[in-house]
C-alpha positions in Angstrom: 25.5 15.7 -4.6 23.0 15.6 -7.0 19.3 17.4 -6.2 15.7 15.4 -7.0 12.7 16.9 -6.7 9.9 14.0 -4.6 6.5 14.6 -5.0 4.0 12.6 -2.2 0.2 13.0 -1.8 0.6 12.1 2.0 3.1 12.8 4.5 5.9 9.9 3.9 5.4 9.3 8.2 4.6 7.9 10.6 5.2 4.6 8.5 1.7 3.3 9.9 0.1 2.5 6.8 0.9 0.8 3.2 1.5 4.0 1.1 3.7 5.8 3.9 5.9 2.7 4.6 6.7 2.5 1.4 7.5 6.7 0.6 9.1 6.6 4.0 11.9 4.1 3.2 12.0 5.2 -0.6 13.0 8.8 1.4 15.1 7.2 3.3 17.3 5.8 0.3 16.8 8.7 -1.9 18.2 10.9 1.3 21.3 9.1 0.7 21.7 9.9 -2.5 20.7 12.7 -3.4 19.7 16.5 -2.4 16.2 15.7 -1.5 13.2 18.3 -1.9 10.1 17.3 -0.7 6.8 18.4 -1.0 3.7 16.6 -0.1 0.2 17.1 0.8 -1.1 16.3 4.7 -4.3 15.6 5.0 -4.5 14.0 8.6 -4.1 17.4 11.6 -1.9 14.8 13.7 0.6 14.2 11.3 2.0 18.1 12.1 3.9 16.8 14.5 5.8 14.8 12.7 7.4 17.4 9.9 10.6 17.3 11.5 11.2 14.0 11.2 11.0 14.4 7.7 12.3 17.5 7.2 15.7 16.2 8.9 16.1 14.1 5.7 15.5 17.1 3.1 17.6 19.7 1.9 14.2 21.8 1.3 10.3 20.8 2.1 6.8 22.2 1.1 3.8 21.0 4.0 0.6 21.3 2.5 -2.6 21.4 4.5 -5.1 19.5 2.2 -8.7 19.8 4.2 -10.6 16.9 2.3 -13.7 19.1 2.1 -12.1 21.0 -0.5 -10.5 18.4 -1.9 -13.7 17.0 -2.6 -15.0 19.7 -4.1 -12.3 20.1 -6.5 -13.0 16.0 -7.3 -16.7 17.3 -7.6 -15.6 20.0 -9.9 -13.7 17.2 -12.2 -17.2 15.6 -13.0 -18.2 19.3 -14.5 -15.7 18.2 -17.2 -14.0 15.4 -18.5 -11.2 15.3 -16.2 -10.0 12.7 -13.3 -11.5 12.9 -10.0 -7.8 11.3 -8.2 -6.1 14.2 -10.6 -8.2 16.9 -9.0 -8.5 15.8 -5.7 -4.7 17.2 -5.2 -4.6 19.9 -7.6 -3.5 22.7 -5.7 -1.7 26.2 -6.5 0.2 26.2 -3.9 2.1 23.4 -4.7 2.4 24.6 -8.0 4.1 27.6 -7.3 6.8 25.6 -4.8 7.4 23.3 -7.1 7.8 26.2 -10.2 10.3 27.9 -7.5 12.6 24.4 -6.7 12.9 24.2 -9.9 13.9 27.5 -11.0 17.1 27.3 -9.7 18.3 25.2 -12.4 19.8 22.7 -9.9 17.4 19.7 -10.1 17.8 17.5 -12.8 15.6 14.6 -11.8 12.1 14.2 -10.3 9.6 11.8 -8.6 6.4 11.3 -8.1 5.0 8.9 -5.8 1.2 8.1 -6.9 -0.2 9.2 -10.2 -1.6 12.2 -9.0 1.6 13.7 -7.9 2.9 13.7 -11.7 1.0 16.4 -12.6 3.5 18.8 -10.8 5.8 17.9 -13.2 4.0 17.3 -16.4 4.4 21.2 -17.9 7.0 22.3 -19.7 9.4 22.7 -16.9 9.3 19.0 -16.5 10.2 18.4 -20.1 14.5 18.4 -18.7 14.2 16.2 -16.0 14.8 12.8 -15.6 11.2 12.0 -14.4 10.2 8.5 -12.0 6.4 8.0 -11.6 5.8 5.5 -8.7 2.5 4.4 -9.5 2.6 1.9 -6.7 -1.0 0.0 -7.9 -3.0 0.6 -11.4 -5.1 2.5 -9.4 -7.7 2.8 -12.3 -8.0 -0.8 -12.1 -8.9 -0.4 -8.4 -11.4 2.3 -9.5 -12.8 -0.2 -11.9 -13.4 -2.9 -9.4 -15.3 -0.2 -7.2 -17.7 -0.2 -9.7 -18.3 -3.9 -10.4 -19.1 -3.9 -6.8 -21.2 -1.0 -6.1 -24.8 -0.4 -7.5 -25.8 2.3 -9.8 -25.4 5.0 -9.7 -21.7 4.9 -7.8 -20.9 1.9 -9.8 -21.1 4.6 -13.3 -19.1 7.2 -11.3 -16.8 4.6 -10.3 -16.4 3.1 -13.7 -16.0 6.5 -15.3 -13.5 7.6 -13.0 -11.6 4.2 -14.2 -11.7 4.9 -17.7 -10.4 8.7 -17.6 -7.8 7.8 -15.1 -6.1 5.2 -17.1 -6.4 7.9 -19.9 -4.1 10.0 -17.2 -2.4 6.9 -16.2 -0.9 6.2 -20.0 -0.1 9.4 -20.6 2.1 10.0 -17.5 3.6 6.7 -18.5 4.9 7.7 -21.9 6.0 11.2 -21.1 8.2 10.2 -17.6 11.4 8.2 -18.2 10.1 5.4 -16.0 6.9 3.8 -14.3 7.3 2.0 -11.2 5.1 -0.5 -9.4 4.6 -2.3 -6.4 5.0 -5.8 -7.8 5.9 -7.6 -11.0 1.6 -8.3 -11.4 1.1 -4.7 -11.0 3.6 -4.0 -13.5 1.9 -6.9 -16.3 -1.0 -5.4 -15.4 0.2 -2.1 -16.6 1.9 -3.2 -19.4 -1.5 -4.7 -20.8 -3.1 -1.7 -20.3 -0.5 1.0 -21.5 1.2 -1.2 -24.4 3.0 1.8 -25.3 4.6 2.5 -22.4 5.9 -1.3 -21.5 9.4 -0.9 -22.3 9.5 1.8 -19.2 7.3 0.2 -17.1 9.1 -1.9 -13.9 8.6 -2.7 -10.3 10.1 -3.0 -6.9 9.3 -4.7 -4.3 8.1 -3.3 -0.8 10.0 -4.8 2.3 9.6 -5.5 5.7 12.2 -4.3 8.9 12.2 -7.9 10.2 13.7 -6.7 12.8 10.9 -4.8 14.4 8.5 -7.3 12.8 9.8 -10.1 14.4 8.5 -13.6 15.8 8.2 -12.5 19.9 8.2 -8.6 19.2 5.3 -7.2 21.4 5.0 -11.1 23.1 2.5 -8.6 26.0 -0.5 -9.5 24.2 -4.4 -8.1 24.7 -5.9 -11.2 25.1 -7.1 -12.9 27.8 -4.9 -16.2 28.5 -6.3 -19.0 26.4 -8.3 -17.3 24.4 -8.4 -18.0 20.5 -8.2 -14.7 18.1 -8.4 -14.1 14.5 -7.2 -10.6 13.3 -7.1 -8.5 10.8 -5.0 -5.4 10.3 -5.7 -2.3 8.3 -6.6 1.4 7.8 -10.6 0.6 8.2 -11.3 4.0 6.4 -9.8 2.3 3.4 -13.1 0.4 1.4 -11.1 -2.7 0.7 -10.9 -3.3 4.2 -14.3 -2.1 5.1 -15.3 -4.4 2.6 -13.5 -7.6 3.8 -13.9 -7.2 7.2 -17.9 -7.1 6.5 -18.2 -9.7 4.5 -15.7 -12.4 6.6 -18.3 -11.3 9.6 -21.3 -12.1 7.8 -20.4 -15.2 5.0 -17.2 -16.8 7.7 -17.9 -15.7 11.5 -21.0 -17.8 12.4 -19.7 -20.7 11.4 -16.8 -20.5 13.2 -18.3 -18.9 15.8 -20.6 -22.1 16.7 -17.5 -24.8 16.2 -15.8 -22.6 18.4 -17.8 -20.6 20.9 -15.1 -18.8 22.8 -13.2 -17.2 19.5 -12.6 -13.6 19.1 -12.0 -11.7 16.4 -10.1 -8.7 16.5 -10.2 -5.6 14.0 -7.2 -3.5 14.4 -7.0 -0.5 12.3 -7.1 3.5 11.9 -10.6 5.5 11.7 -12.9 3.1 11.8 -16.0 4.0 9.6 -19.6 3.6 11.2 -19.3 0.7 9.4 -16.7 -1.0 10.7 -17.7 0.3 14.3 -21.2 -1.5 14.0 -19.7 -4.6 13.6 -18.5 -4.5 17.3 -22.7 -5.5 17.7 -22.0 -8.9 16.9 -20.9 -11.3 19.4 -17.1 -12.2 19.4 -16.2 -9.6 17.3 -13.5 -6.4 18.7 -13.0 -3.0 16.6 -9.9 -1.5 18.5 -9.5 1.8 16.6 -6.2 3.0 16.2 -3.8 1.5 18.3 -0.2 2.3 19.0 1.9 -0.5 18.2 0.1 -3.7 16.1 2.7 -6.0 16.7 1.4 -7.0 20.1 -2.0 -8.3 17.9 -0.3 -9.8 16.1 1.4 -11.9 18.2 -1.0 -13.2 20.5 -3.3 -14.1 17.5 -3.4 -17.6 16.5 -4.3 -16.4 13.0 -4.2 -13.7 10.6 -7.0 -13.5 8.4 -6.8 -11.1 5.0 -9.7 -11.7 3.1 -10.3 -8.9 0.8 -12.4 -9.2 -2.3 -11.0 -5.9 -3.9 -7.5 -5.2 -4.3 -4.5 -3.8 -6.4 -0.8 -3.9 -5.2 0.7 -5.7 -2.1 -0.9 -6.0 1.1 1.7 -4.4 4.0 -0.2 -6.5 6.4 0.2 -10.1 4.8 3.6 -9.4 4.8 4.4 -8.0 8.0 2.7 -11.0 9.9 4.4 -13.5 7.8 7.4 -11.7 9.3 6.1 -12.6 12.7 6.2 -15.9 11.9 2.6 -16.2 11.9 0.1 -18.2 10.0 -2.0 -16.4 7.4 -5.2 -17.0 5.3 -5.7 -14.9 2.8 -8.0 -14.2 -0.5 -6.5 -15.0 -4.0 -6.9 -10.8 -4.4 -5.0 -10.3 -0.6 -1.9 -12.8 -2.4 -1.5 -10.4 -5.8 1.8 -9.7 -6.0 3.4 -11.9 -2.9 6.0 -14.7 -3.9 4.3 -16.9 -1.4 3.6 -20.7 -2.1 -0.1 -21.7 -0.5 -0.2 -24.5 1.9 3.8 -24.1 2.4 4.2 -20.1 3.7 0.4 -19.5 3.8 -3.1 -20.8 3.6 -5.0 -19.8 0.4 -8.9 -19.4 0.7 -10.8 -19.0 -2.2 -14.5 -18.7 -0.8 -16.3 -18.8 2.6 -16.2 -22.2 2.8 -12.2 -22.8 2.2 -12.3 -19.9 5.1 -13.7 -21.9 7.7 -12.2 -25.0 7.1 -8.7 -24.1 6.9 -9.2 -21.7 10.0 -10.9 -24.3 11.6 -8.1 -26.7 11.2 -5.2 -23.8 12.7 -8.2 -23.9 15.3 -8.6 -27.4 16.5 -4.5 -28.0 16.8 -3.3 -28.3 20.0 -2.1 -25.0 20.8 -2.8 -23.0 17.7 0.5 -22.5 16.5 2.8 -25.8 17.2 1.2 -28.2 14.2 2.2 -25.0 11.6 5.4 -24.4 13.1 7.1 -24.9 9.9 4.6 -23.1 7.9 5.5 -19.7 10.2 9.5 -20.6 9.8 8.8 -20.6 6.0 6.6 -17.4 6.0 9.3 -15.7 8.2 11.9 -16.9 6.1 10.4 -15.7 2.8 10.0 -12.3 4.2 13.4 -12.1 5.3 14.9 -13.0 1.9 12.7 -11.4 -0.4 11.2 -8.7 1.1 14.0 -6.6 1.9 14.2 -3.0 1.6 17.6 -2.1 1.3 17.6 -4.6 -2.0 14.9 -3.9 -3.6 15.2 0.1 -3.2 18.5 -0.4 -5.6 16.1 -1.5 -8.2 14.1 2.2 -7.9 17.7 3.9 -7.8 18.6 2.0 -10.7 15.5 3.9 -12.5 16.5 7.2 -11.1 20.0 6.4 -12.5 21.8 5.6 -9.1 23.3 2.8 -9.9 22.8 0.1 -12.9 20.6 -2.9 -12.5 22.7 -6.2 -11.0 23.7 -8.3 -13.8 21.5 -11.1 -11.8 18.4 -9.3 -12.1 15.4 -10.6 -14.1 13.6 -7.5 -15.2 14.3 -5.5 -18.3 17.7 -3.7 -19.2 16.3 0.0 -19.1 15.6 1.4 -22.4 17.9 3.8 -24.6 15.9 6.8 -23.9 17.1 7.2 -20.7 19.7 9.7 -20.9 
């Protein structure tokens, strides 16, 4: 069997977030093809326990503590010069060496890096004779860029700065690896418009969903009290986007709703809540769980999931997974990025604070919440379950890492005649 050398910033599980879903079943498939080493970077002290997991699917592994006070400092370093910020954040020797050592052997002929910082592992000379896969998931200097429009000076400089010298970084991974990946096909346009000379390598693949644990009745034992009415949103809320549009929907959206409706909760279910997040719990109606251990159960006893982010790049794991659960979801233009879904058929679209509370206010005042959209949540499920499947869209990555060709059927780009 053939070896590959995978490079992650974060411990690929537990798949409780959007970048370790998607490096857990990319591990997953690679595991099956391939001789897998894998080193990666934790950065969370209760994801230890979980090594073996991963380590089951490996032939070798490299665990690398990654306190983010030093990481930080090493991204303070970067403004000293003209470097990266992301790049240096996970710069570290240690993995240099492991990865100099995996690939001394001679053995491993193909490599992958999932987020652009992991590519610089592989961007030396020994990197030169393999068959290299960057996964940039998002443009994540195009993230960086909308940071700044949003923040005042001086962050909104430092943010913009850090845009421009990571695209730099960005383009030039793209044209020395063999292929860039994305999480979408607008990701991937994106890309192209920014790196015109890498768009012949540049493709995508979907994430999926396990619609079988994300299911319509999976965790039916809700939290709420019987009869009540709750909006939620979902989300790692020490992640800005979400800090961001969970703020804003309780200040510009909540009072309104809030008077039609005096009863309504609204719950915010997420990881590390910042102080931030934690103050909104002040305001009347609104719940900040914390982490919890299984979502699903939120989900389902919601009568509507709300994602209104403002700042985004990639797909959002959570539009997806409670479209799965066959419920009904209002989302941002920036939330839908990358989703195949039709507004006012498998979702409702809401383009400002006032298309917020009037198309929750309409899921609101039906009967029971849920039966007058019964069709909409068939369609959502149904979407998820046809296009949004892992197992299919994972070929589309092995394709790239030369696992198999691409379907005759398929509507991207034959791969280029550089790949080997």
């Amino acid at each position: 069997m053939r070896e590959l050398l995978f490079l992650v910033h974060r411990l690929p599980y537990p798949p409780n977030k959007g970048d370790k879903i998607r490096s857990w079943h990319m591990l997953q498939y690679l595991s099956r093809h391939f001789r897998v080493h894998l080193g990666c970077f934790i950065d969370d002290a209760a994801d230890w326990q979980h090594t073996r997991q991963v380590a089951d699917l490996c032939a070798s592994t490299r665990f690398i503590d990654l306190p983010p006070l030093s990481a930080r400092w090493r991204a303070v370093q970067a403004l000293l010069a003209r470097q990266s910020m992301s790049v240096q954040y996970y710069r570290d020797e240690r993995m240099l060496e492991w990865v100099a050592g995996v690939l001394s052997t001679g053995r491993v002929r193909h490599a992958l890096a999932y987020s652009g910082p992991m590519a610089q592992y592989v961007d030396g000379s020994a990197g030169r004779a393999l068959h290299r896969v960057i996964d940039f998931v998002d443009v994540d200097s195009d993230k960086w860029r909308q940071y700044g429009d949003s923040k005042p000076w001086p962050l909104s400089q430092l943010y913009q700065r850090e845009a421009h010298l990571l695209l730099q970084y960005e383009r030039h991974i793209a044209q020395q690896f063999s292929a860039a990946s994305f999480v979408s096909e607008a990701e991937a346009a994106l890309f192209r418009l920014c790196a015109p000379l890498a768009r012949r390598k540049t493709r995508h693949f979907n994430n999926g969903v396990d619609t079988g644990y994300f299911a319509p009745g999976a965790g039916q034992s809700h939290p709420y009290r019987p009869g009540t009415q709750v909006l939620v949103f979902t989300g790692a809320m020490d992640y800005w986007p979400n800090i961001d549009a969970v703020q804003w929907f309780v200040r510009a959206v909540w009072p309104a709703l809030r008077r039609q409706f005096p009863q309504l909760a609204f719950y915010i279910v997420g990881s590390r809540p910042t102080a931030r997040v934690r103050a909104l719990r002040r305001v009347a109606g609104v719940t900040v769980t914390g982490t919890v251990d299984d979502i699903r159960p939120y989900l389902a006893g919601a009568t509507l999931a709300v994602a209104p982010l403002r700042i985004a790049r990639g797909v959002q794991n959570k539009v997806l997974e409670a479209m799965a659960m066959g419920k009904i979801v209002l989302a941002s233009p920036q939330a839908l990025e990358g989703i195949a879904a039709q507004p006012g058929l498998e979702l409702l679209l809401a383009r400002d604070e006032a298309e917020f509370i009037h198309h929750a206010a309409r899921v609101l005042r039906a009967a029971d919440g849920q039966a007058t959209h019964a069709a909409m949540a068939a369609a959502a499920r149904q979407l998820i379950v046809q296009d949004y499947n892992w197992e299919r869209n994972l070929q589309s990555l092995g394709a790239m890492l030369q696992v198999q060709p691409f379907a005759a059927s398929t509507t991207q780009p034959p791969l280029p005649e550089f790949f080997p």
